[in-house]
C-alpha positions as CSV (number, residue, x, y, z in Angstrom):
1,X,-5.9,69.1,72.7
2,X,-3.3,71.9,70.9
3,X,-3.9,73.9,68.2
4,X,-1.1,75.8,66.2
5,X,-2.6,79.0,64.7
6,X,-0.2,79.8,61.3
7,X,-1.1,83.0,59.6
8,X,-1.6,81.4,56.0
9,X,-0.1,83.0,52.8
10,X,-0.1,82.3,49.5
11,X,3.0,79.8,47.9
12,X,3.1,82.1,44.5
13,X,5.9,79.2,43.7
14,X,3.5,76.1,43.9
15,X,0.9,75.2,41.0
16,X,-2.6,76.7,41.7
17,X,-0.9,78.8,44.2
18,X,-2.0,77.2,47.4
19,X,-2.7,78.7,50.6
20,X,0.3,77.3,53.4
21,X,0.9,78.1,56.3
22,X,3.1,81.5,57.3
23,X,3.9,83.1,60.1
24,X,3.0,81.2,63.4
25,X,0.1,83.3,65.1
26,X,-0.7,81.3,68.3
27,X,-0.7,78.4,70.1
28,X,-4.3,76.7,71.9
29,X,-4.7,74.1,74.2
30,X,-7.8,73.1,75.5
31,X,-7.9,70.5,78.6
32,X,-11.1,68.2,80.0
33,X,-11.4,67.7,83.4
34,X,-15.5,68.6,84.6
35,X,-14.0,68.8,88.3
36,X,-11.4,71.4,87.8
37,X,-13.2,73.2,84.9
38,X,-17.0,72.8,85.8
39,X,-17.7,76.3,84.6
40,X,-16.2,76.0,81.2
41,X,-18.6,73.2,80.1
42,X,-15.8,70.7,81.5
43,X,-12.9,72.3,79.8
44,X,-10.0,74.4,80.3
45,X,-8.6,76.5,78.0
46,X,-5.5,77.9,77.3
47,X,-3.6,80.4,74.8
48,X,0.0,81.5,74.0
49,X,0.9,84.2,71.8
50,X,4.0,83.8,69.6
51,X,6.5,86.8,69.1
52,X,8.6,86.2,65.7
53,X,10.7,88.8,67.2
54,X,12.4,87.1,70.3
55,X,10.9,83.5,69.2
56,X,9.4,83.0,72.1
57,X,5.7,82.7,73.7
58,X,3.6,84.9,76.5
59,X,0.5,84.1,77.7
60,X,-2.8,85.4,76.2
61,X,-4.2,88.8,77.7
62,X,-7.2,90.8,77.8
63,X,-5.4,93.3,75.0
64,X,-5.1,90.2,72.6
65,X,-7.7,89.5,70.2
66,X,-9.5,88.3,71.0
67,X,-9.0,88.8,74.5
68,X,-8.1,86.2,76.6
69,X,-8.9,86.7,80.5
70,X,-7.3,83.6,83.1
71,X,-10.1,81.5,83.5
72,X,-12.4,79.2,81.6
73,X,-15.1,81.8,80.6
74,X,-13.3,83.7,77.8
75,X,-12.6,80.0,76.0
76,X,-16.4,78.9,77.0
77,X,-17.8,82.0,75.2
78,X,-16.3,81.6,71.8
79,X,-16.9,77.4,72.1
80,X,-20.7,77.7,73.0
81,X,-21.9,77.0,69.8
82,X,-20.5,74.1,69.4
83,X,-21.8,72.8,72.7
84,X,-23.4,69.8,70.8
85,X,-20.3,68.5,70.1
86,X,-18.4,69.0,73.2
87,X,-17.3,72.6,72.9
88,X,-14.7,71.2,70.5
89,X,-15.0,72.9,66.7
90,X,-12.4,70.4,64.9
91,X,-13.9,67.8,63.2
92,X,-12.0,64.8,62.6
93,X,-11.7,63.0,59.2
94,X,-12.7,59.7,59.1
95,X,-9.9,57.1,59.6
């Protein structure tokens, strides 16, 4: 799965002045695979910090926040509450 992290601002042009999205923030990607990942609750996770300034990505590090370390754990941590669910928060509309 990816997950594109804008930072949102308001459209003062649109009625009812909506929240949209603004500048990109970050970019996640988590992975399943309960071999490779066994200590993550079966997935991997991933995260890529976007710089508007050379338009490019770097990964996450430990003096991002919040911090991102190279393996499973630091994604694991913030995804144990939804446990129930797969470690996954998004929740899917109905099709």
């Amino acid at each position: 799965m990816a997950k594109i992290h804008w930072i949102p601002k308001k459209q003062e042009s649109y009625p009812g002045q909506p929240m949209v999205p603004g500048a990109q923030h970050d970019v996640d990607f988590m992975v399943k695979d309960s071999k490779r990942f066994a200590d993550g609750g079966g997935w991997g996770y991933a995260e890529f910090e976007y710089d508007a300034a050379s338009d490019t990505f770097r990964p996450g590090t430990l003096d991002d926040k919040p911090p991102q370390a190279n393996d499973a754990k630091c994604g694991v941590a913030c995804h144990t509450i939804a446990q129930k669910r797969d470690y996954v928060f998004t929740e899917y509309a109905h099709r």
